[in-house]
C-alpha positions, 0 to 999 in steps of 0.5 A: 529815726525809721521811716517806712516806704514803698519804693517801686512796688518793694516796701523798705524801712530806712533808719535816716534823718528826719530832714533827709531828702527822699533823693538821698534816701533813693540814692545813698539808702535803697541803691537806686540811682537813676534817680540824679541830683541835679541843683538841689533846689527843685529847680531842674528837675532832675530828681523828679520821681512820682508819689501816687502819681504825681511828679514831685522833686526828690530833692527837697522832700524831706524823708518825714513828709513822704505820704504815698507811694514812690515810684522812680525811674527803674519802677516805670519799666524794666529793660524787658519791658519799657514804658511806653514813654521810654520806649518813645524816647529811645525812637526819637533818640532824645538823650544825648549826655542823658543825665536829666532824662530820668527826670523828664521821663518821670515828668513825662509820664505823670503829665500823660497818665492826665492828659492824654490828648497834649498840645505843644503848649501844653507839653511846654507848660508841664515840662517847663520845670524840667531842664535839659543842658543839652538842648532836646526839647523839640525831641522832648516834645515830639516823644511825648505826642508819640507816646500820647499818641501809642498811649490811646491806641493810635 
């Protein structure tokens, strides 16, 4: 079946399963592989990429149920130009294996396009859902407030 979608600003036509998780489609379709596979169950949030602007887990979504626009973690920025949560997250030096991070970027910076003033409790909260084997979250934490922070001219 073709399904029709707007991947990073790049509209595609993808003749896949109706049941195919948009994680696969991004992944095994489009090339676009930032985007991990991490459990499969929307547990981890590895898969976390954004429809209209909301965090949503890739790999439960199935393809048919795509309303909206997707952007994934090579839309955020481009090398030549960074978002400012990516570019916060290389000053804080948050990755070490760096496989969950995709996810908890994408997290990240649908969590500050709502809330541009966050505490830490609020920081914990909307980034609960995203699980890092390698333990970064005070990083984690420290380059959200920096990037909130750049975010309101501060």
């Amino acid at each position: 079946m073709a399904f029709n979608l707007t991947v990073d600003g790049t509209a595609y036509s993808v003749d896949v399963p109706a049941d195919m998780p948009l994680l696969w489609v991004l992944r095994d379709e489009l090339g676009l592989t930032g985007t991990k596979y991490g459990c499969g169950i929307s547990a981890c949030g590895a898969c976390t990429v954004q429809i209209d602007g909301q965090a949503v887990r890739s790999c439960v979504l199935p393809i048919s149920d795509l309303s909206g626009e997707v952007t994934t973690i090579e839309g955020l920025g481009t090398p030549e130009n960074l978002a400012t949560i990516q570019q916060s997250w290389i000053d804080h030096q948050v990755a070490q294996c760096g496989y969950c991070q995709p996810g908890q970027i994408m997290q990240a910076a649908a969590f500050l396009a709502e809330n541009p003033f966050p505490t830490n409790q609020d920081i914990d909260t909307a980034m609960a859902g995203n699980l890092c084997r390698c333990g970064t979250y005070p990083r984690i934490r420290a380059a959200i407030k920096d990037a909130a922070r750049q975010m309101r001219g501060g």
